[in-house]
C-alpha positions in Angstrom: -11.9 -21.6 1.2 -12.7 -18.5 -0.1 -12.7 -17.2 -3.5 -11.3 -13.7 -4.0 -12.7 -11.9 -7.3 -11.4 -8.3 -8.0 -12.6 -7.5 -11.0 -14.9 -5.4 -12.1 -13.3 -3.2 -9.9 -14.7 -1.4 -7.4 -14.6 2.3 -6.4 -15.1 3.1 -2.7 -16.4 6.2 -1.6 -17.0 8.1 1.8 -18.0 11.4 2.5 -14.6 12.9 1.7 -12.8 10.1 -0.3 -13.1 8.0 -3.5 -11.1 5.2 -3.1 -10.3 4.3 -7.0 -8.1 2.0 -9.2 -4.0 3.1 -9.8 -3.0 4.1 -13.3 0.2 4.9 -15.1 -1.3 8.3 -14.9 -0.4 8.2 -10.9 3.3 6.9 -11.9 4.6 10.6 -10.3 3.0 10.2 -7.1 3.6 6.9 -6.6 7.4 7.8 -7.2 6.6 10.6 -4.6 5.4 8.5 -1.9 7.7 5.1 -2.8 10.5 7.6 -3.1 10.3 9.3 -0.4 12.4 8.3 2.8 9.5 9.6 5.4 6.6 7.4 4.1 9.1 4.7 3.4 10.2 5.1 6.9 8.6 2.5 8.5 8.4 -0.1 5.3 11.6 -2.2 4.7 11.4 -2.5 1.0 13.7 -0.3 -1.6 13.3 3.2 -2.9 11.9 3.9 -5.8 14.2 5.9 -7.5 12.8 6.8 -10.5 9.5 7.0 -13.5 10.5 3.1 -14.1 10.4 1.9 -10.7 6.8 3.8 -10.5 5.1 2.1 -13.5 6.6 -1.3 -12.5 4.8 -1.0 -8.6 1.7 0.2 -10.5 2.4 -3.0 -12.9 2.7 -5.2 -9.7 -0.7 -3.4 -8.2 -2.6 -4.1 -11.4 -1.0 -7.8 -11.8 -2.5 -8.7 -8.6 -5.9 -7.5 -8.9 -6.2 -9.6 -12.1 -5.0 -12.6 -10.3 -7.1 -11.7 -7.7 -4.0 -11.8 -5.3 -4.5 -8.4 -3.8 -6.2 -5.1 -4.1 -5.1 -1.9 -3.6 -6.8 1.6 -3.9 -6.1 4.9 -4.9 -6.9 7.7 -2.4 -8.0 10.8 -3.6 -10.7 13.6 -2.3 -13.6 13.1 -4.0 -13.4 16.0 -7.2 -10.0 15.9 -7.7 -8.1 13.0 -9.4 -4.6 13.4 -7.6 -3.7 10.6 -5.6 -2.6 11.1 -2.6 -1.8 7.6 -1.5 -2.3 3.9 -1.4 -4.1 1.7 0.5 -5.5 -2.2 0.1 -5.2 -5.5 0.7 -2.0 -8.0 1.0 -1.0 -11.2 1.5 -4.8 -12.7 1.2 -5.1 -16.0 2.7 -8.3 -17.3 1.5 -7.8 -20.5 3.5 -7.8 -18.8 6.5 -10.3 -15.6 5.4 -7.4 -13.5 6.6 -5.8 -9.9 4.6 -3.5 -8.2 5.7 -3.9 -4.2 5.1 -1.3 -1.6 4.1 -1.5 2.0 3.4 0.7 4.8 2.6 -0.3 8.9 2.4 2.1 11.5 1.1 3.3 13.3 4.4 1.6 16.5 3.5 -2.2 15.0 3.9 -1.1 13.2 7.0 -2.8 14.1 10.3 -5.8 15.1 8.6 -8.5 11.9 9.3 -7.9 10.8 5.3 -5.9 7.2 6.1 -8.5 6.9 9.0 -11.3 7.1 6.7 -9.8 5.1 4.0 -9.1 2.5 6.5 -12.7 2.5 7.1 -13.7 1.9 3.7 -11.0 -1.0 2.9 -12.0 -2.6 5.7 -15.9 -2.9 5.1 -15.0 -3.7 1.8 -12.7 -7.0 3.0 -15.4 -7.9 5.3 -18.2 -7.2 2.7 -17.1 -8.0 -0.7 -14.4 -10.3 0.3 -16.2 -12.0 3.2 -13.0 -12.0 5.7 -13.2 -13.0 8.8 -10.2 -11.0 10.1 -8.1 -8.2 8.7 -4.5 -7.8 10.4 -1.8 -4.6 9.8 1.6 -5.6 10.4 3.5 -2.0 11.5 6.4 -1.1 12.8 6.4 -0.4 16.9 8.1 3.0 15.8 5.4 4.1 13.2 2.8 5.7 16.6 1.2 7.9 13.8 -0.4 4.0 12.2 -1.1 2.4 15.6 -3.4 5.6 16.6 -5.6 4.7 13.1 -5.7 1.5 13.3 -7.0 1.6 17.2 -9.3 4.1 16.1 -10.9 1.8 13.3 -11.0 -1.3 16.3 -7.9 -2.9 15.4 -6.5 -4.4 18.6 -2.8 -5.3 19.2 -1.9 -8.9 18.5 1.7 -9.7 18.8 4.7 -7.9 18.4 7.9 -10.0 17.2 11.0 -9.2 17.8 13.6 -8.8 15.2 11.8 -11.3 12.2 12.5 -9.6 9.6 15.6 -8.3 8.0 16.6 -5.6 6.0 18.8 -2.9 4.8 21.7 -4.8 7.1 19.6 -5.3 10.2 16.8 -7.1 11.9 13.1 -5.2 12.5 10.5 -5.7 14.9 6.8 -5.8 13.9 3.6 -5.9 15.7 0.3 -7.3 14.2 -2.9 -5.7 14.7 -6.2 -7.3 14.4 -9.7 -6.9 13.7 -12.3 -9.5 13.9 -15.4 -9.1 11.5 -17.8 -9.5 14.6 -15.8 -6.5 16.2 -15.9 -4.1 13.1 -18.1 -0.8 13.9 -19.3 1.2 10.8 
């Protein structure tokens, strides 16, 4: 089994990004992009409606990575402290050296290679730091826009299960993509 241990936490960087840790300081963006109902599109869970609901998902984020139950990243351009989403790691199995990754990107830096790239980074780091030996993304077979990163960063299609889960009065669909450590290219 393995053991997961977040903290000191880690900054990632590419060429563009650095990937760094949430603060309360980000509470209005994450009300921007847990509020919004475009990024929330394709994610069953309730809007955030307001500053409260903001500093108790950062609260949730930060619980986590001191528990060492998941990780999750600012993303910002490297010289400028706005976040402009979320991205990290879920639902670690450390039995199985499985994570399942999630991201998020306010709609107006969409289309523009930044969740690519960030998908990059958070995936090294799982293989890396965390020593997975697979990473899955469970999306929506609506959300196109996150199957084209994710087959871009070598994620393959796995399954896709119809109706499982439920929410907002109805059933979703969700399909799992894959990556196996011995098929990651840097």
């Amino acid at each position: 089994m393995l053991t997961i241990q977040f903290l000191p936490f880690k900054n990632l960087e590419s060429e563009r990004l650095l990937l760094r840790e949430i603060t309360t300081a980000d509470a209005q963006e994450v009300l921007e992009l847990r509020g919004n109902p475009q990024t929330m599109k394709y994610i069953p869970r309730p809007l955030a409606t307001n500053h409260e609901d903001a500093l108790a998902h950062i609260a949730m984020i930060r619980e986590k990575i001191k528990d060492n139950t998941g990780i999750n990243w600012a993303i910002t351009l490297k010289g400028n402290p706005k976040m402009l989403g979320i991205i990290g790691h879920y639902r670690i199995q450390p039995e199985n050296h499985r994570a399942e990754i999630g991201y998020m990107l306010l709609p107006e830096y969409q289309g523009k290679g930044i969740t690519c790239e960030a998908i990059q980074l958070v995936t090294a780091y799982g293989f890396d730091e965390m020593q997975l030996h697979s990473i899955e993304a469970v999306i929506d077979p609506e959300n196109t826009a996150s199957e084209k990163v994710l087959l871009k960063n070598g994620y393959v299609k796995e399954a896709h299960i119809l109706e499982n889960e439920y929410y907002g009065g109805k059933f979703w669909d969700t399909v799992i993509y894959s990556l196996l450590k011995r098929n990651f290219k840097r």
